[in-house]
Steps between C-alpha positions, in 0.01 A plus 500: 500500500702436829381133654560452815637164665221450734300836426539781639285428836170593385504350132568760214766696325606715718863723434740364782599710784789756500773308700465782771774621742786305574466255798723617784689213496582393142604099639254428714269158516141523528450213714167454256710473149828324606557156578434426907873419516610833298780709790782735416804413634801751514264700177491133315164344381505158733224250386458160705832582650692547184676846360328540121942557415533192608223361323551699183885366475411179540179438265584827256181706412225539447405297786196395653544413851202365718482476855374168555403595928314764350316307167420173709365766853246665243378168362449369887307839580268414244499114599450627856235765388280267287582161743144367428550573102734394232826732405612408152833725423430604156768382319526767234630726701848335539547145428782309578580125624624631821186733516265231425710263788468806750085537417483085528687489821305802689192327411290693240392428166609629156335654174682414187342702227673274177577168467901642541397621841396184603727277377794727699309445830400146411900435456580702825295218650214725603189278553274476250184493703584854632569663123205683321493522097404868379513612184291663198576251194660146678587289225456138489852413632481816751156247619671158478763603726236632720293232531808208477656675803152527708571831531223668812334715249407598153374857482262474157502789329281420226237301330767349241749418772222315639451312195886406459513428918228252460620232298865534685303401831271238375813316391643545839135365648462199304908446580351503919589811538316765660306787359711822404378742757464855358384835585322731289631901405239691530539881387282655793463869299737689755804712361733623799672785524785401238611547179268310241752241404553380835152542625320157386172489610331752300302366186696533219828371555591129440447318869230298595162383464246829556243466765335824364347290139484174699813349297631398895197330622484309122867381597388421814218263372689334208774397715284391840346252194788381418667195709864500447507868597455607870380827506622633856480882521485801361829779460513866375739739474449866524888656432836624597691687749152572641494738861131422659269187541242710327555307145505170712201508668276643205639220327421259792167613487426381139730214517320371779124579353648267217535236742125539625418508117679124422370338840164632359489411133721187574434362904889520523647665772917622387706520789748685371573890433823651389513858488780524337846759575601843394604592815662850448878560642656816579726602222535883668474624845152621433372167409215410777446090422290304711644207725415142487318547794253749409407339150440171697306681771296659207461202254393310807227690594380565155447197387387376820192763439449466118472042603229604812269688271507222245433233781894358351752338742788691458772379288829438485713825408819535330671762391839571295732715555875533283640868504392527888705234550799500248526894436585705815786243563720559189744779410641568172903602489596729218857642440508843321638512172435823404323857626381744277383901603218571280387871525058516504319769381509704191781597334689295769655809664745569791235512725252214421550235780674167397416145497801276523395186274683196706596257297518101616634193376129348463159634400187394358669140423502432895197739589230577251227617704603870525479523099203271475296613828624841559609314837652703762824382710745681742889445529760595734861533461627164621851480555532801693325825652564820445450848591469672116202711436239354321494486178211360236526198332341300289651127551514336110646163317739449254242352249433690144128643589472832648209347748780273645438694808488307862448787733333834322576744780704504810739663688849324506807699688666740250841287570389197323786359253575243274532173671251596824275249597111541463248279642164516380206372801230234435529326164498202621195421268393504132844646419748234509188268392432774200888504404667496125749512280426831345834617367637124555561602847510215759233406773677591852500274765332462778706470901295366735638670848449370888680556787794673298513156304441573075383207304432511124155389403526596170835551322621783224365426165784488269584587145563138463160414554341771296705349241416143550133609372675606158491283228795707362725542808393198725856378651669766319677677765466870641726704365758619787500711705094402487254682714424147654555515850571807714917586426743411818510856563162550465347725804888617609435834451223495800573733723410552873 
């Protein structure tokens, strides 16, 4: 069974499209997939003002390089969008101390979804206060940390984190400190348009506190009773990579009839609603995704509606978006290793058409989503254009799994050689967030560009840290020459 990263748009197993006819230019930018700084220059791949050669010689590959004008512009369009709401970057997306700096300096909040997460943007200085705690199984320390730091929010998840967040506060209370203010998951019944794993409202899955058996208004009632907890809104979550407000405002709807349901069993009115992210990205130049705008516009007037017929003042919304913000801005850098012509069709014959198999110097280790997901991506050539017919491609890593496949189908020019350049558009989230060290290869780094100006955020895992880990091999040293760091004449070949 083929999964697909986000679904296919309408929520089943559905057999990919063909790759169609060859676009009539094979290096062109959709303005929609690539990075807002993304130019040719002279054929070159520019990003932020900086030739991916230039790049690629000087950080090796693979390379993930963000462009921080166009990562910090989506997270004001959202702050602008929602400017009577709360925008909390979720964190999971791409997390980083220089991420979590950019989020706490632009003004929105952050959701850390393991103790890990927060304790990176807690030592990037973030502010506490603006940090909210998600999570299906939060251990006891994952808690402590929460509630020692004063963290904005716990998200509760379940009736036994309850009961191990309870005695964690009332030691903070009877210290003088304030109740732990939490909000309640609620699982509202509504599965969008995604693949099942990814799609986290439905019933069975592991998220939240049902409304549909009253397990959410139960929550609701045990914690209101209970005085070292605050219990200040409600949240839900409906998916991923999601294209309408439909999902949203169903799940507005219910989430909001919940809050009508605790004022009434309870006399408590919540004043806040988080509606959660999953705001879809364009990965392909068919991709339609909504703007910031029109989900505000839509959320807005939703809720708005669903508080009037309940006689509720309307509360305060928040919402969280992470690959809307972190993945249009990132490109991944490849060199090509290797290309293989693989005859299709039976008996392989002279005239069954060919799919070159392109070989790379990463995979599944830096980007796991098109082997896990199905998830689709586009590439260009990147250090140079050319004029070569079309020829198909299917874009692969260097890992030992014949899924290790980044792009399935595409058409690459036929002149493509050992050494080229590829860039791969928008995966700026969930892939270097989802990286390993499948085959012991290393975690690339990650360039932060502006203004022509490259800054590593996160530098090359090396074989000298992998080996640090080993009981065995800690301070034993790599053998020579070690695929450590990228070779001095690493990326020479590139032409232009």
């Amino acid at each position: 069974m083929r999964a697909h990263p986000a679904g296919p748009l309408h929520g089943g197993f559905e057999t990919p499209a063909s790759v169609g006819a060859p676009p009539a230019d094979l290096g062109a930018l959709d303005p929609a997939v690539w990075p807002r700084s993304a130019t040719r220059v002279d054929g070159e791949l520019h990003l932020a003002g900086r030739p991916v050669t230039e790049l690629a010689r000087e950080h090796g590959t693979p390379l993930f390089v963000l462009d921080e004008a166009d990562f910090r512009g989506r997270a004001a369009d959202f702050a602008t969008a929602f400017a009577d709401a709360d925008v909390h970057y979720a964190s999971k997306a791409f997390l980083c101390g220089q991420v979590a700096r950019w989020i706490a300096d632009d003004g929105l909040h952050l959701d850390a979804c393991s103790g890990n997460e927060l304790a990176v943007a807690l030592a990037a200085g973030f502010p506490a206060g603006r940090i909210a705690l998600h999570g299906n199984n939060k251990s006891l320390v994952e808690l402590q940390l929460a509630v020692d730091a004063g963290i904005g929010h716990v998200v509760v998840d379940s009736f036994d984190e309850i009961e191990r967040l309870v005695p964690l506060a009332a030691a903070r209370v009877a210290a003088g400190g304030s109740p732990v203010p939490v909000l309640i998951r609620t699982t509202v019944g509504i599965e969008a348009h995604t693949h099942e794993f990814i799609a986290t409202a439905h019933e069975d899955q592991k998220f939240g506190f049902s409304l549909a058996t009253g397990d959410a208004l139960t929550a609701a009632v045990r914690i209101i009773r209970e005085p070292a907890l605050q219990l200040t809104g409600l949240h839900s979550h409906i998916g991923s990579q999601i294209f309408d407000t439909a999902g949203f405002e169903a799940a507005a709807h219910r989430v909001v009839g919940l809050l009508g349901q605790i004022a009434q069993a309870t006399g408590q009115v919540l004043g806040e609603l988080n509606l959660g992210g999953g705001f879809g990205i364009a990965y392909l130049s068919e991709d339609d995704p909504v703007t910031p705008e029109d989900v505000a516009r839509r959320l807005r007037s939703v809720v708005a509606a669903e508080c009037a017929a309940l006689d509720l003042p309307v509360p305060r919304l928040a919402v969280e978006p992470g690959r809307a913000i972190a993945g249009p801005g990132t490109v991944t850098l490849y060199e090509i290793g290797t290309i293989k012509p693989v005859r299709l069709g039976a008996g392989g014959g002279g005239g069954a058409p060919v799919r070159n198999y392109v070989s790379v110097d990463g995979g599944m280790s830096d980007n796991i989503r098109t082997a896990l997901y199905d998830a689709s991506y586009t590439c260009v050539l990147a250090n140079r254009t050319s004029t070569a017919p079309p020829a198909l491609c299917r874009v692969v890593g260097k890992h030992c799994e014949s899924g290790d496949v980044l792009v399935r189908d595409l058409w690459l020019p036929s002149d493509v050689v050992p050494g080229d350049l590829l860039a791969v558009a928008a995966t700026g989230a969930y892939c270097w967030s989802m990286a390993s060290n499948y085959n012991y290869l290393l975690k690339p780094p990650v360039v932060a560009v502006r203004d022509g100006v490259a800054t590593e955020i996160v530098r090359r895992q090396t074989l000298s840290d992998v080996f640090a880990l080993d009981a065995v091999l800690a301070g034993t040293p790599a053998p020579s020459p070690a695929v450590d760091q990228p070779a001095p004449e690493h990326a020479a070949g590139f032409s232009s």
